[in-house]
C-alpha positions in Angstrom: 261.6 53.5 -80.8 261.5 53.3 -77.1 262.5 49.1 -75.9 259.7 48.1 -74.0 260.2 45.5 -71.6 256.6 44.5 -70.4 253.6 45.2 -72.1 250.0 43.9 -70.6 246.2 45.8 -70.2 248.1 47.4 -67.0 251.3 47.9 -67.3 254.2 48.8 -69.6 257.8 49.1 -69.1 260.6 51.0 -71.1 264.7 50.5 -70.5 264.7 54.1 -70.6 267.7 55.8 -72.5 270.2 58.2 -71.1 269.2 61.3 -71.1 265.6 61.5 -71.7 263.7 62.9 -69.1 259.9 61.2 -67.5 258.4 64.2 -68.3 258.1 67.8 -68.5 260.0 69.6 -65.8 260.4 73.0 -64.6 264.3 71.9 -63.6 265.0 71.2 -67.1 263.1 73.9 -69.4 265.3 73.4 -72.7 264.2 69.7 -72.6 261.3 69.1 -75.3 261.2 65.3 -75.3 260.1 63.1 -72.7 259.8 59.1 -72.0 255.9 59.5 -71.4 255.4 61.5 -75.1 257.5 59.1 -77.2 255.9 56.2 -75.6 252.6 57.7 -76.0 253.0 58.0 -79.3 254.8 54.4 -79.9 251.4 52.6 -78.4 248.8 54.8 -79.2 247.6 55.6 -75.9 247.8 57.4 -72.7 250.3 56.2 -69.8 250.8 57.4 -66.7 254.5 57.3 -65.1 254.3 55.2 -61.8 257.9 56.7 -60.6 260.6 58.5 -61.5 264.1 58.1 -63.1 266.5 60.6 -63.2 267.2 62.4 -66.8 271.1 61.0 -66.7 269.9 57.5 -65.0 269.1 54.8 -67.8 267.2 51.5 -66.9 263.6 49.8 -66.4 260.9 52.7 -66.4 257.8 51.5 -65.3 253.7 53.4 -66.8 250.7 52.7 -65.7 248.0 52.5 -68.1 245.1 53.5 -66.5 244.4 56.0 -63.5 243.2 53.2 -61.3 246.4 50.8 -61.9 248.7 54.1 -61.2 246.9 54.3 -57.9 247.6 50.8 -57.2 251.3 50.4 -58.1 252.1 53.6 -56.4 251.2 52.5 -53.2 253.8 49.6 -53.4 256.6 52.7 -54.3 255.3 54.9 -51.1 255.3 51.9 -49.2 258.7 50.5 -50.1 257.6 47.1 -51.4 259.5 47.8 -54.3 262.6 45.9 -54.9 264.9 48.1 -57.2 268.3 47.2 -58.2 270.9 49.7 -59.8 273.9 49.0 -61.4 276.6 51.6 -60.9 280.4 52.5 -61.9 282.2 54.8 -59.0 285.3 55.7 -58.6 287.8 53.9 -56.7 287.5 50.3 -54.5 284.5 50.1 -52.8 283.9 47.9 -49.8 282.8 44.7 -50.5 279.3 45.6 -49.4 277.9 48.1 -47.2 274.7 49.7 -45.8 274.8 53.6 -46.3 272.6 55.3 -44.1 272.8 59.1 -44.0 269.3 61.1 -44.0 269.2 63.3 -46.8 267.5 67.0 -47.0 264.7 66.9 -49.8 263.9 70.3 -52.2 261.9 71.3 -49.4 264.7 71.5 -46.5 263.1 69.2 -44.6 265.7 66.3 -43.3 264.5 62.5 -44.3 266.1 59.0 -43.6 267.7 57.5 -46.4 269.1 54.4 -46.4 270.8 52.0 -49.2 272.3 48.8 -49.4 275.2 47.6 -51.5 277.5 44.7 -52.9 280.7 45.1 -54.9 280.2 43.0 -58.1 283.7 43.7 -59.5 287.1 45.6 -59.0 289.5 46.9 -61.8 292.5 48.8 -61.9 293.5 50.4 -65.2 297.2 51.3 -66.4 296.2 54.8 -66.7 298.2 57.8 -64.0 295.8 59.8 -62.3 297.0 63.2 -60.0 299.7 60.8 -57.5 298.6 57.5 -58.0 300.3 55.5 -60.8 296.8 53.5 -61.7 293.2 54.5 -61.4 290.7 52.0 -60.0 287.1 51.9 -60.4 284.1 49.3 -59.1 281.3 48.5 -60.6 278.3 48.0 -57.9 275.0 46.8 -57.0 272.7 49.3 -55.2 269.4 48.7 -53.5 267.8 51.7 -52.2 265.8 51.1 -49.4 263.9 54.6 -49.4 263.3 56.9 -52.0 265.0 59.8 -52.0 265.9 62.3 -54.8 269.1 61.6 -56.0 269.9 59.5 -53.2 272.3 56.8 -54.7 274.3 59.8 -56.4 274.2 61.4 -53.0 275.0 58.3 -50.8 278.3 57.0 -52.9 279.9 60.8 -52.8 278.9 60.5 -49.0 281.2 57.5 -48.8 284.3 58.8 -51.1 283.1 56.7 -54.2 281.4 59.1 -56.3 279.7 57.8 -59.5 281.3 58.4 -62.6 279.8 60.6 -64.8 277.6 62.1 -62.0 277.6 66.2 -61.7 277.1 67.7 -59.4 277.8 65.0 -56.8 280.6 63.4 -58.7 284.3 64.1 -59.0 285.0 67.1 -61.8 288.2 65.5 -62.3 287.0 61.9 -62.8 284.4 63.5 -65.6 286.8 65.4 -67.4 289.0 62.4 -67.6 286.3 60.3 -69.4 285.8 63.2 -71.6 288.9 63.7 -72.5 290.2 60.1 -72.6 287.0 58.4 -74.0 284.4 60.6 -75.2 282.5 60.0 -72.2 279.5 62.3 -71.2 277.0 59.4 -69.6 276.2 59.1 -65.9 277.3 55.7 -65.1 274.1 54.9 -63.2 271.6 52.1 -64.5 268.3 50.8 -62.9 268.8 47.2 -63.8 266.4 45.0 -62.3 262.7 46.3 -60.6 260.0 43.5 -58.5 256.8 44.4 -57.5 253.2 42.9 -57.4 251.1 43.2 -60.6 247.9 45.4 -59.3 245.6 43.4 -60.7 246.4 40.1 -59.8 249.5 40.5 -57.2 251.6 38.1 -59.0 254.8 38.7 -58.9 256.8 40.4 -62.0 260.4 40.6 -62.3 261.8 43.3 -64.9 265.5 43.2 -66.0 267.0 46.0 -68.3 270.6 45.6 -70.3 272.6 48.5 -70.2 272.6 50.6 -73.5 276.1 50.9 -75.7 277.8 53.4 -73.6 277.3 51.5 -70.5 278.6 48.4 -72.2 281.2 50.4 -74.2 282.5 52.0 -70.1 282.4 48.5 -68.5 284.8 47.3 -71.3 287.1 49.7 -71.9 287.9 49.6 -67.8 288.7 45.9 -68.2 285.3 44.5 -66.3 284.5 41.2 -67.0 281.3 41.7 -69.4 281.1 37.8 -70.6 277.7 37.5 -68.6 275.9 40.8 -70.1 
């Protein structure tokens, strides 16, 4: 059973697993289940994705349930009056915050702005060697995307030298293997953790929040974060 977060005539919203895709895509042809089947199934009716998250990326997943409503709360995405907030885990010590903006090059070739912002929320350094240094150190972020671009919070942290663990093929090879190795660790350390738009109907305001699933938890622990607020 799929965790919905927000149900109403209008709207529903999942915390997506890890690993599931939307829905059917030509990039991932072995894939035969998808977020907009299950949850089709779990409610008995039709829903109609209003955006996208990437299969690896786990987190609030927002459907429309009618055509109209879809219309409606994709104009907010295309518009960037969404306010999305991802929680990630990269290698190394980030900067305290930052704004990363480097233009991306889309599917199509074609060269778009990108831009994100981001805030440290915590540092740790774990007695574990790694190639020359005697420690490894890893931050766990807040990330805001101001545009939409595919990929672009993967792409934006390698473009800055703190790739997201977990992450192929933008991450570090090295970093993967080590969670695999050391911890049984396959995930993508990426979560969408908090979404605010307008209701279509009614333009209220609704604020979605989505806890990160076990191996998230499981990551942020066993690298000594400080987890007492989850």
């Amino acid at each position: 059973m799929l965790e919905i977060l927000y149900q109403d005539d209008a709207l529903i919203a999942i915390n997506k697993p890890h690993g599931l895709l939307v829905h059917r895509s030509s990039m991932a042809a072995n894939a035969h289940e998808y977020a907009v089947q299950f949850l089709r199934d779990q409610i008995g009716q039709f829903v109609y994705p209003a955006h996208r998250l990437d299969r690896k990326t786990s987190g609030v997943l927002l459907f429309a349930l009618t055509k109209e409503d879809l219309r409606s709360i994709r104009v907010q995405f295309d518009e960037q009056l969404m306010n999305k907030t991802y929680w990630a885990i990269l290698r190394g010590w980030s900067p305290e915050s930052g704004l990363i903006d480097y233009a991306l090059t889309n599917d199509k070739g074609k060269l778009q702005d990108a831009k994100t912002t981001f805030k440290t929320l915590q540092y740790t350094e774990v007695n574990l060697p790694f190639g020359q240094h005697h420690t490894s150190r890893y931050s766990w972020v807040e990330a805001k995307p101001q545009t939409g671009r595919m990929h672009q919070l993967r792409k934006h942290f390698a473009h800055i030298m703190h790739p997201i663990i977990g992450d192929r093929p933008y991450g570090c090879n090295k970093q993967n293997k080590l969670f695999l190795e050391k911890w049984g660790m396959t995930n993508m350390l990426l979560h969408a953790q908090k979404i605010t738009f307008s209701h279509p109907r009614n333009n209220k305001t609704i604020s979605l929040e989505a806890s990160p699933h076990a191996e998230f938890k499981r990551m942020l622990e066993t690298l000594h974060f400080d987890t007492s607020d989850l």
